[in-house]
C-alpha positions in Angstrom: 187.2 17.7 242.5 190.4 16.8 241.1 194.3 16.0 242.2 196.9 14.6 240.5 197.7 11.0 239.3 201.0 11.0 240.7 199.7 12.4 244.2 196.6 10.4 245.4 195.0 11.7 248.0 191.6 11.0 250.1 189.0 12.7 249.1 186.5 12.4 251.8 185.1 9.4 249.5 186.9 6.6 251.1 189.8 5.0 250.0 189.7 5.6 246.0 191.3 9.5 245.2 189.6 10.5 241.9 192.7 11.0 239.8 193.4 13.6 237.1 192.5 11.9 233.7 194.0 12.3 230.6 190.5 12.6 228.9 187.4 12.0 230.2 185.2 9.7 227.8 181.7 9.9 226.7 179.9 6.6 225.8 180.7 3.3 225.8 180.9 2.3 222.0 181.5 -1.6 221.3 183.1 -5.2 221.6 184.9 -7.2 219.7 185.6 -10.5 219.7 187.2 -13.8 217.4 185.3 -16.9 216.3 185.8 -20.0 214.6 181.9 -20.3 214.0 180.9 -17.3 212.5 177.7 -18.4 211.8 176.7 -19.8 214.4 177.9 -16.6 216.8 175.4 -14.7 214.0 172.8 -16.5 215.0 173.0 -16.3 218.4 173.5 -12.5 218.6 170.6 -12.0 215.9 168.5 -14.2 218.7 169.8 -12.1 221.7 168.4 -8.9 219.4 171.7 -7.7 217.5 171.1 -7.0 213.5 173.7 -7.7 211.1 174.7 -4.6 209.9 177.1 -5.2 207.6 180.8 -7.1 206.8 184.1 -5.6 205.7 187.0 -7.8 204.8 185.0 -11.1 206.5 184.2 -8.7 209.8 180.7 -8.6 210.8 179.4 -5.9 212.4 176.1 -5.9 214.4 174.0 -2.7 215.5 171.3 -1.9 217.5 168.1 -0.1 217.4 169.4 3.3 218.5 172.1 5.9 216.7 175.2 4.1 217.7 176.9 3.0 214.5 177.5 -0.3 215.7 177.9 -2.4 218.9 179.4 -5.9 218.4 182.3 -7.1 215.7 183.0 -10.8 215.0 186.4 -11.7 213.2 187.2 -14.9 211.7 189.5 -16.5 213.6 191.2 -19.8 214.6 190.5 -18.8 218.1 187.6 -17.8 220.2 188.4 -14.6 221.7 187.3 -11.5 223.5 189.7 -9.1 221.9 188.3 -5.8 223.3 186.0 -3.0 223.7 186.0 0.7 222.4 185.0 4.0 224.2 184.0 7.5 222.5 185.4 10.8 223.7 184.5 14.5 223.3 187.0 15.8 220.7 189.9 14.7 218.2 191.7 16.6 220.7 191.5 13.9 223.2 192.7 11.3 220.5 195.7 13.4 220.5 196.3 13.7 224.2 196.4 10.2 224.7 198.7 9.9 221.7 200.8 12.0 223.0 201.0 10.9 226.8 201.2 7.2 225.3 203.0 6.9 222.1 200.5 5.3 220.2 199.4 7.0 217.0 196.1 8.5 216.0 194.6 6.4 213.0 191.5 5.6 211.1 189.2 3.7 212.8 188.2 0.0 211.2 184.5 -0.5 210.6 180.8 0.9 209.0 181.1 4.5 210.4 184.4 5.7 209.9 186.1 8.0 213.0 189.2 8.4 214.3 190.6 6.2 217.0 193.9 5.7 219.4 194.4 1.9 220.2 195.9 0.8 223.5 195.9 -2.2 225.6 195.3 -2.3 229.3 197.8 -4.0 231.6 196.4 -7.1 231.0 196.8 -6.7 227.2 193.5 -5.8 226.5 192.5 -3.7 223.7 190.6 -0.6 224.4 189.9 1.8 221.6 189.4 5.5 221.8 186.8 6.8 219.3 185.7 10.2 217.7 184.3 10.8 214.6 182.1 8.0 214.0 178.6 8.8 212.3 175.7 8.0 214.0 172.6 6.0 211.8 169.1 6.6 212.3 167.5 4.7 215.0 165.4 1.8 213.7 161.4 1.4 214.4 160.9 -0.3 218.0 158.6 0.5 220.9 159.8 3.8 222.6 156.8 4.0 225.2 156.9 3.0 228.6 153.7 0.7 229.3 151.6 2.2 232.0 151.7 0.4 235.1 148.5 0.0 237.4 148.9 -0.2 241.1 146.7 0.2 244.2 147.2 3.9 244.2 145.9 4.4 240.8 145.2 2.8 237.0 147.5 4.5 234.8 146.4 1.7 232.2 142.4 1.4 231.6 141.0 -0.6 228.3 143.7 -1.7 227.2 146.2 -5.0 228.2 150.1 -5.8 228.4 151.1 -8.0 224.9 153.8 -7.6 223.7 155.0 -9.6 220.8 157.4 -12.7 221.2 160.3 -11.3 219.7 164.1 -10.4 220.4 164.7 -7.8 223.0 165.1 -4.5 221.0 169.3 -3.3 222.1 169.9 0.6 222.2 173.7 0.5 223.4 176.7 -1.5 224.7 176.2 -0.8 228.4 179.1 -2.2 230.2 181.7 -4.5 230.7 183.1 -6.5 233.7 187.0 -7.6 233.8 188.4 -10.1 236.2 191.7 -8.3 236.9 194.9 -10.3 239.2 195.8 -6.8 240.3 192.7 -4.9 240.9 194.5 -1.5 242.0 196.9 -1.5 238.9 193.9 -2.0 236.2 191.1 0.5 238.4 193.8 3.0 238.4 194.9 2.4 234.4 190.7 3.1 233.4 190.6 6.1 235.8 194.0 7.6 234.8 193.5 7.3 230.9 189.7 7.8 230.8 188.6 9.8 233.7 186.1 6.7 235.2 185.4 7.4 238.8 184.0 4.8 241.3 180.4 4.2 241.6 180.4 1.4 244.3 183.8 -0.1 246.2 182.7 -3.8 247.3 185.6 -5.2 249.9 186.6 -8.5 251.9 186.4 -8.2 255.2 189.9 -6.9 256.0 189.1 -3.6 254.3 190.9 -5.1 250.4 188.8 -3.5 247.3 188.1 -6.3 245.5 184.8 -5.7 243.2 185.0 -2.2 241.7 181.8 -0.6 239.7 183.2 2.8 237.7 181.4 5.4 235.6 182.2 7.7 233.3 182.9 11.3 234.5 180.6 13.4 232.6 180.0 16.3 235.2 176.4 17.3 235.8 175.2 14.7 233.2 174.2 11.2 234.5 176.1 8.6 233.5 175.3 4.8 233.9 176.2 3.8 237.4 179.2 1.4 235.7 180.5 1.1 232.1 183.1 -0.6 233.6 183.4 -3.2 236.8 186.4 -5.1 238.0 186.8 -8.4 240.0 190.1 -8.4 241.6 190.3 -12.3 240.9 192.7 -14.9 238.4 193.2 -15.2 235.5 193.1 -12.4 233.6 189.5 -12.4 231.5 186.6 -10.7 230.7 183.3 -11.6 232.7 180.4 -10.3 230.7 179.4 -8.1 228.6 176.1 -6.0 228.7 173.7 -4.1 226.4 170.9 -1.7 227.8 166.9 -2.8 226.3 164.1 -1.0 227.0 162.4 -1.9 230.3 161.1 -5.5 232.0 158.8 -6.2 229.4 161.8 -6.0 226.8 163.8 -8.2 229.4 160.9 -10.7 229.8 160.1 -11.2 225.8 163.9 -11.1 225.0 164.2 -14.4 227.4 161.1 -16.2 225.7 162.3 -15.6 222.5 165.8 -17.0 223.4 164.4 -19.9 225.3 161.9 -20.6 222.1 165.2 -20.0 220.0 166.6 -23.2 221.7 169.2 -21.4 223.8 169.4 -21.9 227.1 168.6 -19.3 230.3 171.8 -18.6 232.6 171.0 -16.5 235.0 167.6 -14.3 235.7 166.1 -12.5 235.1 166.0 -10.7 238.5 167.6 -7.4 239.6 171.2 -6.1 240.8 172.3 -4.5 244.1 174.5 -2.4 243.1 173.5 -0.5 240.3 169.8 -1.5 240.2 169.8 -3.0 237.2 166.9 -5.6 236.1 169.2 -8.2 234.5 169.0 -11.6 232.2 172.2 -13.9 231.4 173.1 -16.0 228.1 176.0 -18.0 227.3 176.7 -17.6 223.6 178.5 -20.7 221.6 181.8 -20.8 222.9 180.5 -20.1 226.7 180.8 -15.9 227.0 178.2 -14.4 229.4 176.1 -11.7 227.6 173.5 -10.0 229.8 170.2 -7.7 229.0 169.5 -5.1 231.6 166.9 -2.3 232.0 166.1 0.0 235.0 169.6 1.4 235.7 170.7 3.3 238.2 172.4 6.7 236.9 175.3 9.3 238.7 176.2 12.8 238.0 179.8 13.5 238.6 178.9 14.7 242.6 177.7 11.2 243.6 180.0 10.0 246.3 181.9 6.7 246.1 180.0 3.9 248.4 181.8 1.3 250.3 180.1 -2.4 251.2 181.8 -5.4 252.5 180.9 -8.2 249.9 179.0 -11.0 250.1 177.0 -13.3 247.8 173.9 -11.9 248.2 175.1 -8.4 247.3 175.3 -9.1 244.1 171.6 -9.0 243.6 168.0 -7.9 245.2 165.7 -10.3 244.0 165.9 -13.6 241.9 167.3 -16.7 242.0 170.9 -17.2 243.2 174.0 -17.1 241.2 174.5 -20.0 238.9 177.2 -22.9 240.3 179.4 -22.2 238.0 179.7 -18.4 239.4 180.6 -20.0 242.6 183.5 -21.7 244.1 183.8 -25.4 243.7 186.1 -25.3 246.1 186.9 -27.1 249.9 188.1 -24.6 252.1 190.9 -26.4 253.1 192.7 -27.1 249.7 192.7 -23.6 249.1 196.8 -23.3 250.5 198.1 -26.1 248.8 196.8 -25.1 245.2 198.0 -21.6 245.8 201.0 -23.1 246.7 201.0 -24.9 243.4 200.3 -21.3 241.2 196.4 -22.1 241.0 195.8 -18.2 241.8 198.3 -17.1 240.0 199.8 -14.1 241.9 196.8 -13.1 243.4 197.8 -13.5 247.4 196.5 -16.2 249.9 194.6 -14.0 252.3 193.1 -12.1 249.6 192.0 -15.8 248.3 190.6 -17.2 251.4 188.6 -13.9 252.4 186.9 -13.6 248.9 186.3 -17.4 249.4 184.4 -16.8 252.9 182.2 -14.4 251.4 181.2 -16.1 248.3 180.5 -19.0 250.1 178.5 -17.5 252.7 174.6 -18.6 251.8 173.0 -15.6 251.0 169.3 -16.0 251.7 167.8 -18.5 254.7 165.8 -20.8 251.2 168.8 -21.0 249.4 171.2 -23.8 249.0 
């Protein structure tokens, strides 16, 4: 069910209308970032399971082991930078509604694959691409069989034992992204105006504020991942994460021993996600960007209802270890006014400060610190 951008309405759902969209996209497609080290961001991504695919005009571009053309672009630059991501939609139709409702032209698309794209930024400058046309390339060799699992109730697994090789985690797709947003309305309402996302999961504080959004695409009857996109409502302006879908918990497990033997160094996980069920591992590449492996997602037809929580810390995930200090405030409560005061949050207001505060700092298990 649909109503129009310009008159939200409830929809039974909570507070969140689902608005009209100008297209509805497919897939999640790619990132792209700036590096001064090149080389060493090559090696890191070849370690986290990324294969160089090629480079045009000193662009690298990495792929994965499915059909997607390519996941992950590196520019030379005198900056480290995330500079974007791109989406895929149905038709070269769609390029040209969202030309037409936003002024920006429909052009050739940079790269390995070729396509069509429109280019536009999100409120917060960002660059998000819309794609169509882009040719697929045959998937590479990699395991495509679940292992059997044994339990009490039966032994789906007889003669024959769990070892997989020590290698890089074998990537299919670009998953998702997360965005810490200063206005969390303005930029939820940009994605699922121009896109068609609708929201998966609504975290709030405890006076009722949205302030941790998890959005799918709208792809009707066909499941789509749980989130492709999630927004903290949180300053400054920045991207989070980005995420890239392996195979299962075996593929999770190897991935990390082969990065930890590669001499990089764990972040967070592995362990698995609340919201969105996702069996998860965190790396920090070079320049300090969080890039995370998941497997075990949850997935939404277009009838799934929006959910509402109030968050906490320990909503963030089921089972592992907590989140890392630097994902926490290292803050006192009570200098929290003063830097405000000063522009520390930028605009992001006082009470939505302190209440996001509260719940982050609220221990989330009774063994944790």
């Amino acid at each position: 069910m649909n109503v129009q951008a310009t008159q939200p309405q409830q929809l039974g759902d909570g507070m969140f209308a689902r608005m009209e969209s100008l297209v509805k996209a497919e897939s999640m497609a790619y990132v792209m970032f700036e590096r001064r080290d090149v080389e060493k961001m090559t090696q890191f991504l070849t370690d986290f399971g990324l294969i160089l695919l090629t480079a045009i005009d000193g662009v690298c571009y990495f792929r994965g082991h499915g059909t997607v053309p390519w996941l992950v672009s590196i520019a030379p630059s005198t900056e480290d930078r995330f500079v974007g991501f791109g989406l895929t939609v149905a038709t070269e139709a769609d390029l040209h509604v969202l030309a037409s409702a936003t002024g920006v032209a429909v052009e050739l698309a940079d790269g390995p694959a070729g396509g069509k794209r429109v280019r536009l930024t999100d409120p917060e400058g960002l660059v998000v691409d819309a794609l169509y046309g882009a040719k697929p390339l045959p998937p590479l060799p990699t395991r495509r069989e679940k292992i059997q699992v044994n339990t009490p109730l039966g032994d789906a697994r007889i003669n024959s034992g769990v070892r997989p090789p020590l290698e890089p985690s074998a990537i299919f797709r670009f998953g998702h992204v997360v965005l810490q947003r200063p206005d969390f309305m303005r930029s939820a309402r940009w994605y699922m105006r121009h896109f068609g996302f609708i929201p998966s999961d609504i975290q709030t504080l405890e006076n009722g504020q949205p302030v941790l959004g998890f959005f799918r695409l709208n792809r009707g009857a066909v499941p789509s991942d749980h989130h492709s996109i999630a927004i903290l409502g949180a300053a400054p302006a920045s991207m989070l994460h980005v995420s890239f879908q392996t195979f299962d918990l075996d593929s999770v497990g190897q991935g990390h021993q082969y990065l930890r033997a590669r001499g990089w160094t764990p972040f967070w996980g592995i362990g698995r996600h609340r919201l969105g069920s996702q069996i998860f591992d965190y790396w920090k590449d070079p320049v300090g960007n969080e890039w995370e492996h998941y497997a075990d997602g949850d997935v939404f037809d277009a009838e799934q209802p929006t959910g509402y929580q109030t968050l906490a810390r320990g909503t963030l995930w089921t089972w592992g270890d907590d989140l890392p200090d630097s994902m926490r405030p290292d803050l006192k409560f009570d200098d929290i006014p003063k830097i405000h005061a000063a522009g520390g949050f930028g605009d992001v207001p006082l009470d939505q400060i302190t209440e996001f505060m509260k719940a982050m700092l609220v221990k989330p298990r009774p063994w944790l610190k």
